[in-house]
N, C-alpha and C positions, 0 to 999 in steps of 0.2 A: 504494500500500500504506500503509493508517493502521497507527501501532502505537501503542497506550493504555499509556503509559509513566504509572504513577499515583506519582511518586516523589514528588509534591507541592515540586519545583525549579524551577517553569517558570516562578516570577512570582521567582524570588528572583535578586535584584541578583550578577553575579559579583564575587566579594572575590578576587582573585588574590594571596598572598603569593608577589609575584614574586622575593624574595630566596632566597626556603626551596624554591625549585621543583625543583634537582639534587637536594638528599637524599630529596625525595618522590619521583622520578623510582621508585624501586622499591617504590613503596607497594602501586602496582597488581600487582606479581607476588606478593606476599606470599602468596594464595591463601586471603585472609580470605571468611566466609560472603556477606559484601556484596559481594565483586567480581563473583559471578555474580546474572542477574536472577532473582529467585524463582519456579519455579513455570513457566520457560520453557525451551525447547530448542531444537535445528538438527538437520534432517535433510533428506537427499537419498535418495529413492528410486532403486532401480535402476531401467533402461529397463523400460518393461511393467507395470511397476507402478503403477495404476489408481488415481485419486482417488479410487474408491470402496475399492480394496484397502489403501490406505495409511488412510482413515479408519475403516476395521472392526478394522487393528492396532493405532492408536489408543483406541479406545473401551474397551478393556478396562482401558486406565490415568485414562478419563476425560478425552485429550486433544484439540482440535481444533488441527486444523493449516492454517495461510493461507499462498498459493503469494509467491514475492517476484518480483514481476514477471513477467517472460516467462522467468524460468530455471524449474530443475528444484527451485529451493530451498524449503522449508518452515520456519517456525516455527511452535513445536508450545508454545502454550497447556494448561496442566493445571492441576488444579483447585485450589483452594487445601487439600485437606486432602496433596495429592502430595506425597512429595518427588522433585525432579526429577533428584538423584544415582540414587536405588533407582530412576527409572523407567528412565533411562540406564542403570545395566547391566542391565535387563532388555533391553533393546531394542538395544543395539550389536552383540549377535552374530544377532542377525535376517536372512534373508539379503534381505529385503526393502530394507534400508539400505546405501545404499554409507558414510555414514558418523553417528552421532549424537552429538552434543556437547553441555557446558554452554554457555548465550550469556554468555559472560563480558566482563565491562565493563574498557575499556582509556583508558590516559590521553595527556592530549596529552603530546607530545614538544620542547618550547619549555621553555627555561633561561632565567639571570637575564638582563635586558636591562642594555644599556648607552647610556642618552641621549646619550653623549659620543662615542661609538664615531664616525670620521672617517666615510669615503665608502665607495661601494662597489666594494669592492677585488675582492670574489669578479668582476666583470664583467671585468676586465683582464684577472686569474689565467686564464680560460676563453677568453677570446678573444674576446667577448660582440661588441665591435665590428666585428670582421672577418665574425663571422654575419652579424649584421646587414645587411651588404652585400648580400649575397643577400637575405633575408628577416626579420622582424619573427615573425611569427608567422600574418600574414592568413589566418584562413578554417578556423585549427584550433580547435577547443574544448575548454577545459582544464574538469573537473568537481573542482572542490574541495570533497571532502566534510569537514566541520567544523563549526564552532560558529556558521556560517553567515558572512555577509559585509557590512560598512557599506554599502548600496547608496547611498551619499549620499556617500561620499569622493571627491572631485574625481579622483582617480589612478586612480581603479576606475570607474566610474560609464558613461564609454565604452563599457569594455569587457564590462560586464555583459550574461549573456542570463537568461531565463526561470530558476528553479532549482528546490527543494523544500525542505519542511521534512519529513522522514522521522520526526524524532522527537515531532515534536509533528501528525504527520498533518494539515498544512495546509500553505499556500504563503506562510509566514513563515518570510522565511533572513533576517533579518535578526539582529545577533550577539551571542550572550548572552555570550561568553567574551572579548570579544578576540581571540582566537588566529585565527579564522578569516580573517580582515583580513589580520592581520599574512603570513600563508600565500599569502594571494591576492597580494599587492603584489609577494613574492617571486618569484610566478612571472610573472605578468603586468600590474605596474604599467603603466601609459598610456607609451611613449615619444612623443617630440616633440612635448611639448604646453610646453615649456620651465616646466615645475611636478615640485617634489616629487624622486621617484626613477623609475629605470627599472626594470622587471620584465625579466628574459631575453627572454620574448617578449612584447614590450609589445602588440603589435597582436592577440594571440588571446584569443578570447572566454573570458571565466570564466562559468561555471556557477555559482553556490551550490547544496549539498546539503546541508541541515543534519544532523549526524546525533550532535548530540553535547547534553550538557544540564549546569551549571553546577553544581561542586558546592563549598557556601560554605569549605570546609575546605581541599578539598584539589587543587582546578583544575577543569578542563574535560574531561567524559569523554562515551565513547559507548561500545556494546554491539556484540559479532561480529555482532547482527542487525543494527543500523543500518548498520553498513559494507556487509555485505551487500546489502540491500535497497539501499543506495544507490548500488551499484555496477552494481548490474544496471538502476536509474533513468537513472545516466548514457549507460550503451549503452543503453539503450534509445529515450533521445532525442537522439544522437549524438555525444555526447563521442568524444572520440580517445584522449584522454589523462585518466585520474586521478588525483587526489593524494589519499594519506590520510597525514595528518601524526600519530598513534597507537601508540603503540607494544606491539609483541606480536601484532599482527596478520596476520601472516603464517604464525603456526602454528597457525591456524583453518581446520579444512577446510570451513568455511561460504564462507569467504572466498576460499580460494583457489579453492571452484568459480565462485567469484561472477566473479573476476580472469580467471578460463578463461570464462567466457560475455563479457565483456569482450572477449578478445582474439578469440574468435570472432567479434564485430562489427566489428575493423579495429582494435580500441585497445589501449592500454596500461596497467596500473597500477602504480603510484608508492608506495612508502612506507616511513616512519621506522624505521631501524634502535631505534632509542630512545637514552634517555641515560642509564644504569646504571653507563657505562664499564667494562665486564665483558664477557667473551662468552657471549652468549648460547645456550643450548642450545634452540634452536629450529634444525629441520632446511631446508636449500635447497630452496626451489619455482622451478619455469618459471613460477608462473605471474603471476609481479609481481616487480617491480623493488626490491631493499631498498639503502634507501640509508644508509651512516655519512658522517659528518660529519668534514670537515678543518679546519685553521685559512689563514691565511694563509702559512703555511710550507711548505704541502704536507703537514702533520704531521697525524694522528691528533687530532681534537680529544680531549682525556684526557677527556671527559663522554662519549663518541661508545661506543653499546654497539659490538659487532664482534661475527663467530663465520663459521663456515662459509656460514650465510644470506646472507650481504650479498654483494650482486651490484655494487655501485660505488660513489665517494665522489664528496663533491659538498661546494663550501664552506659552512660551514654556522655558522662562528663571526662575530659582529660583520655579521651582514646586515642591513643599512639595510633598509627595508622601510614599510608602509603603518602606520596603526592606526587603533584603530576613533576615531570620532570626529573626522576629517579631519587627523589627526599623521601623525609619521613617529618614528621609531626602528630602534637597530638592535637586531637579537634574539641570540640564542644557540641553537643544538640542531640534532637532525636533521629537526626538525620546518619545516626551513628549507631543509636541504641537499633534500631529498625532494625541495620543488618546483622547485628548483633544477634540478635532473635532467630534472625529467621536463618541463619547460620547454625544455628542449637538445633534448629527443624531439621538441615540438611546433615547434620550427624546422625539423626535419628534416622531418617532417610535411609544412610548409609549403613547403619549397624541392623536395619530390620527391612528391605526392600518391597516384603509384604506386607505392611501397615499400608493402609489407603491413607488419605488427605484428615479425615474427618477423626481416624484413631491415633494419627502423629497431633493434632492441635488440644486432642482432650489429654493426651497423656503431658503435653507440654503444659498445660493451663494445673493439671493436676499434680504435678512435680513443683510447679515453682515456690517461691517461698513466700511465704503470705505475709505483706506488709502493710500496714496501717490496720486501717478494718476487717475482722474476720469475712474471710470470703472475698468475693469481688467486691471492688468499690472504685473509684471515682479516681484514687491517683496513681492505683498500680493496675487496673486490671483483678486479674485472678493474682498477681506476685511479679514477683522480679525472675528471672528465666536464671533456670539451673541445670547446667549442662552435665554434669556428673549425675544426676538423680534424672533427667530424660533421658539419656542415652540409655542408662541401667533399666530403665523402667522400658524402650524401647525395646532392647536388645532380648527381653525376657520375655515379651509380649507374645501371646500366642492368640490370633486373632479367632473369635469362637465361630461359628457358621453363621451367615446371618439365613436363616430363616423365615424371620418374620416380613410379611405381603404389608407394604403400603396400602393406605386406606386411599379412596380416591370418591366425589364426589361433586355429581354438576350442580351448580350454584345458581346459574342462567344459563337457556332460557327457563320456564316453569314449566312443568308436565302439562301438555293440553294448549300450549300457544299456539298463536296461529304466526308463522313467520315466512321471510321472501326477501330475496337479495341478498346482501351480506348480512347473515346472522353473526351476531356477538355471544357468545359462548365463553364463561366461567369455569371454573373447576377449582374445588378445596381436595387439595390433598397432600398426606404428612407419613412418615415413613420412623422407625426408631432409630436409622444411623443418619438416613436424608434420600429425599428421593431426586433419581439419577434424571427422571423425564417424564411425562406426560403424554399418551397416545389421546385422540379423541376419534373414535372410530361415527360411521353414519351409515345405518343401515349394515354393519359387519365389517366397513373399509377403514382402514386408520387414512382420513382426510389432513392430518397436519400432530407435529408434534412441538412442545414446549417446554425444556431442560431448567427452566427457573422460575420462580416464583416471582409473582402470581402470575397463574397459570391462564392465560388469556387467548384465543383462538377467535377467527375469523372464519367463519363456515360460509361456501357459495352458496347458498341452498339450489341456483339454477342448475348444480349438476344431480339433483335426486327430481325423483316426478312429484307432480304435485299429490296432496294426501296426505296420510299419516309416514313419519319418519320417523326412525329408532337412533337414538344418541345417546353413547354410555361413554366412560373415558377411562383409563386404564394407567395405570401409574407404575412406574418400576425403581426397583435401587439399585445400587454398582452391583447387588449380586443375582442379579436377575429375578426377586423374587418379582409376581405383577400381583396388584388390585385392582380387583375392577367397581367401575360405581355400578349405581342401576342405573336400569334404561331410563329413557326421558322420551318419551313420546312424543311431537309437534306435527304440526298441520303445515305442512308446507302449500304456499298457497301463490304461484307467480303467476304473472298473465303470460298465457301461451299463445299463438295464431300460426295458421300453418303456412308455411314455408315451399317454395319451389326447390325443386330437384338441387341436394350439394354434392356441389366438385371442388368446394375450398376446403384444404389441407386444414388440421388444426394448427393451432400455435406451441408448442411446447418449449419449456424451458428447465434445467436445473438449476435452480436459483441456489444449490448450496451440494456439496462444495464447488469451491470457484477453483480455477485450476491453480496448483502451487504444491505445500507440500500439509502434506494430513499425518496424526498422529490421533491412538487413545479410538475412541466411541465418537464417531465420525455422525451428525444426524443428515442422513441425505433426502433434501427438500427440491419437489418434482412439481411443476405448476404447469398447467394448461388450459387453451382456452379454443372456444372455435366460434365460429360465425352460429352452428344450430343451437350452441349453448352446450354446458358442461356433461348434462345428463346423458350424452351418447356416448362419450367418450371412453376409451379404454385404457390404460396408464401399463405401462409393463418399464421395469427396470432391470436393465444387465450391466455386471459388472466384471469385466475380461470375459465378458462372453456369457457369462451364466446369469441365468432368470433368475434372477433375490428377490424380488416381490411383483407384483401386479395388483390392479384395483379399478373399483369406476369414477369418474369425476374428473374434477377439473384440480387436483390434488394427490399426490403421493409421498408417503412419507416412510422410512426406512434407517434402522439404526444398524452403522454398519463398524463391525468390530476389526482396524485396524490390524490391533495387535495379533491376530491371526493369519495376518497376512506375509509377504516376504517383501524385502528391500527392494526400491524400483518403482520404475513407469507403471499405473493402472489406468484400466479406462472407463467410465461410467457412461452405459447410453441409455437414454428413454426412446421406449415407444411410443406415442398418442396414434390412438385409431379412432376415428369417429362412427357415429353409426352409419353411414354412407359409403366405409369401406375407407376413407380417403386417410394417409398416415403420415405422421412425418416422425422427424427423429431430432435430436441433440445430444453433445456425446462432451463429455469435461475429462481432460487428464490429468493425474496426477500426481504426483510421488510422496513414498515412503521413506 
């Protein structure tokens, strides 16, 4: 995914006033006309909702919208006479959107440094060497998305893989801000190469994502797109783990579906409570790790935002760490403690490769060590992270069978309505580890599926006949268990007139996956449409060949399990046959 960031910053040198960096820390809430991009937005269509449906709701504002990788995400380009507040409320109560946002731009999370600052204390505090016994880190992939990374620092260089530049749409991570270095070293400097410092997990691969762009005033910043987009970059080329060192970020529902597509590929993400030292009025998500910042006491670092959001603490004052240009220093902020954390995850990763996402974050929350108020509260999370007591509690973990069927349940429409055209379709459903996706079948066909809450579908009714219609929906977890709701009966009720002889092909499309590269529980999304209407149509899906699914409608939907596969080129084609006989096809490649 290219994104034509025209800020005209890409060639200009970063000036960091590292002294003035806490009282800037709330520059970027301010909610000034600059902190969002001009002219840009975020949206996530409901299930069913067509490429071609989401670009005709567009067009009347003048927007084009580009998919962010292999999720469900959209940024929505408008024209320059737009404004993109007035085109957002026209469009957030659409029911086409599960959600639409401004892309508002957020700043790094790094305070004043301290050249003098002694060792690194946070490694003892945590237990860092009793980890270690067990494990380093071998064979996890840490994705630090940031201002990119010095690939030429002796401490990192190792341990560097392939990465991206998301904000300058090319494959230059190398680091305009500093910051990004300094984040990396923290979580995975090089151990035992007897140089420099150690990273938690020194032996796990870092990633660079760049996704941030230099600004001469006032630090190092990126946009809810860049995050975005980079997060679903990282799962999608196997990260495990991510780190966004950013602060504010977590109360971007671009972001948090981005962090839910994440955890649906086996990983985790990471990031900065901020440095405000306030609490912040941003609400708790499942779907990322927020981390605040301790000092060497155990205490609250007083820079360290907190609030109900922050899920753990992590030291985050006085951390020794990498820099750009082959140094070392130590930093300040949460933009430190973050990969601190999520570096504890990628041990755990390492020492237990069969724990899924959801049993590596309870055993971390349940290991750590409980400060201030019993249980979770407001300035540490659940505790300050303990790398000796998760690893141990990883390493001995033996995960039980999950058994137990997700409940699942249609919310809207009601048993007995009468409906026509695009139907809006609800679903409650809850699972005891988490559930992995949502089928909503129509008349026995699964029409579309939906991996995140809330569970929200877009039904064509014009591909079933008119009459009574059967809609039940089906919910599954990472371990295949499914539940199903009950049926829901409706009256489909459209105006038909009949039609002369068809010789026009259908339209079909794969609107998902896009060609590139796939990884994990692939959800593959099939749309079709024709001049007679959906209800003739016949849907067939192959994959190198082989029939994986078929259905009727103007919809197909198909959960297709990667990691069964072998390395390499594949090919995905649909069929659309209409009742006329007349067919066409589309065909998406891909790599493993």
């Amino acid at each position: 995914m290219q994104f034509n960031y025209s800020f005209n910053l890409l060639n200009i040198k970063p000036v960091l006033a590292l002294a003035a960096l806490l009282p800037l820390a709330a520059h970027a809430s301010a909610g000034r006309d600059d902190d969002y991009a001009p002219g840009r937005l975020l949206v996530e269509a409901v299930a069913g909702v067509s490429d071609e449906d989401l670009a005709q709701v567009l067009k009347a504002h003048g927007g084009k919208h580009r998919k962010l990788g292999q999720s469900t995400l959209h940024v929505v380009d408008l024209p320059p006479s737009a404004s993109a507040t007035a085109v957002l409320a026209q469009l957030k109560h659409r029911p086409e959107f599960k959600f639409v946002e401004l892309d508002r731009r957020v700043k790094s999370t790094y305070a004043a440094n301290d050249p003098y600052a002694g060792s690194e204390w946070h490694l003892g505090k945590m237990g860092a060497a009793i980890a270690w016994d067990k494990t380093q880190g071998a064979g996890i992939t840490i994705a630090i998305l940031d201002s990119g990374v010095d690939a030429s620092h002796p401490d990192l260089q190792p341990n560097l893989v392939a990465g991206t530049n998301i904000y300058g749409g090319n494959s230059d991570t190398s680091d305009v801000c500093g910051h990004g270095t300094a984040v990396a070293g923290a979580a995975a400097a090089r151990t035992g190469n007897a140089a420099g410092v150690a990273g938690v997990a020194g032996q796990a691969r870092i990633m660079p994502v760049r996704i941030a762009y230099p600004d001469p005033t006032y630090g190092c910043y990126a946009y809810y797109s860049t995050v975005a987009s980079g997060l679903t970059y990282a799962a999608d080329h196997g990260a495990r783990i991510a780190n966004v060192s950013y602060g504010g970020v977590s109360g971007s529902a671009a972001v948090q579906s981005a962090a839910q597509y994440m955890k649906s590929k086996g990983g985790l993400v990471f990031v900065s409570a901020g440095n405000n030292g306030i609490s912040e009025s941003i609400a708790p998500t499942s779907s990322m790790i927020v981390v605040s910042a301790t000092d060497g006491n155990d205490a609250k670092a007083s820079w360290s935002s907190y609030g109900s959001f922050v899920t753990l603490a992590a030291p985050g004052s006085g951390i020794w760490t990498t820099t750009k240009g082959g140094g070392y220093q130590a930093w300040n902020g949460t933009s430190f403690a973050s990969p601190v954390a999520a570096s504890v995850a990628a041990l755990m990763m390492a020492a237990n490769p069969a724990l899924d996402p959801a049993k590596v974050q309870s055993l971390l929350q349940s290991t750590a060590v409980d400060l201030g108020a019993a249980g979770r509260d407001a300035l540490f999370g659940y505790g300050r992270v303990n790398a000796a007591a998760a690893v141990q509690a990883a390493a001995s973990s033996v995960a039980a069978a999950d058994t137990q069927a997700p409940s699942a349940s249609i919310a809207a429409p009601l048993g007995g309505a009468s409906v026509s055209g695009a139907v809006a379709v609800s679903v409650n459903a809850a699972d005891n580890v988490g559930v992995a996706r949502v089928d909503l079948k129509v008349n026995g066909t699964v029409v579309a599926s939906d991996s995140s809450a809330p569970y929200a579908f877009s039904w064509n009714s014009a591909g079933a006949p008119n009459g009574m219609a059967s809609l039940a929906a089906v919910a599954y977890d990472a371990a295949g268990n499914a539940g199903a709701s009950g049926t829901v009966q409706v009256n489909v009720a459209n105006n038909t007139s009949l039609v002369a002889a068809d010789t026009t092909r259908p339209v079909v499309v794969i609107s998902n996956p896009t060609a590139g590269q796939v990884s994990g529980n692939v959800n593959v999304a099939i749309n079709a449409s024709d001049n007679s209407g959906a209800a003739g149509i016949r849907l067939s899906l192959y994959i190198d060949g082989e029939l994986k699914s078929s259905g009727n409608g103007g919809s197909l939907s198909y959960n297709w399990n990667t990691r069964k596969i072998a390395a390499g080129a594949h090919t995905l084609q649909s069929v659309a046959r209409d009742a006329a006989g007349n067919t066409s096809t589309a065909t998406v490649q891909v790599n493993k």
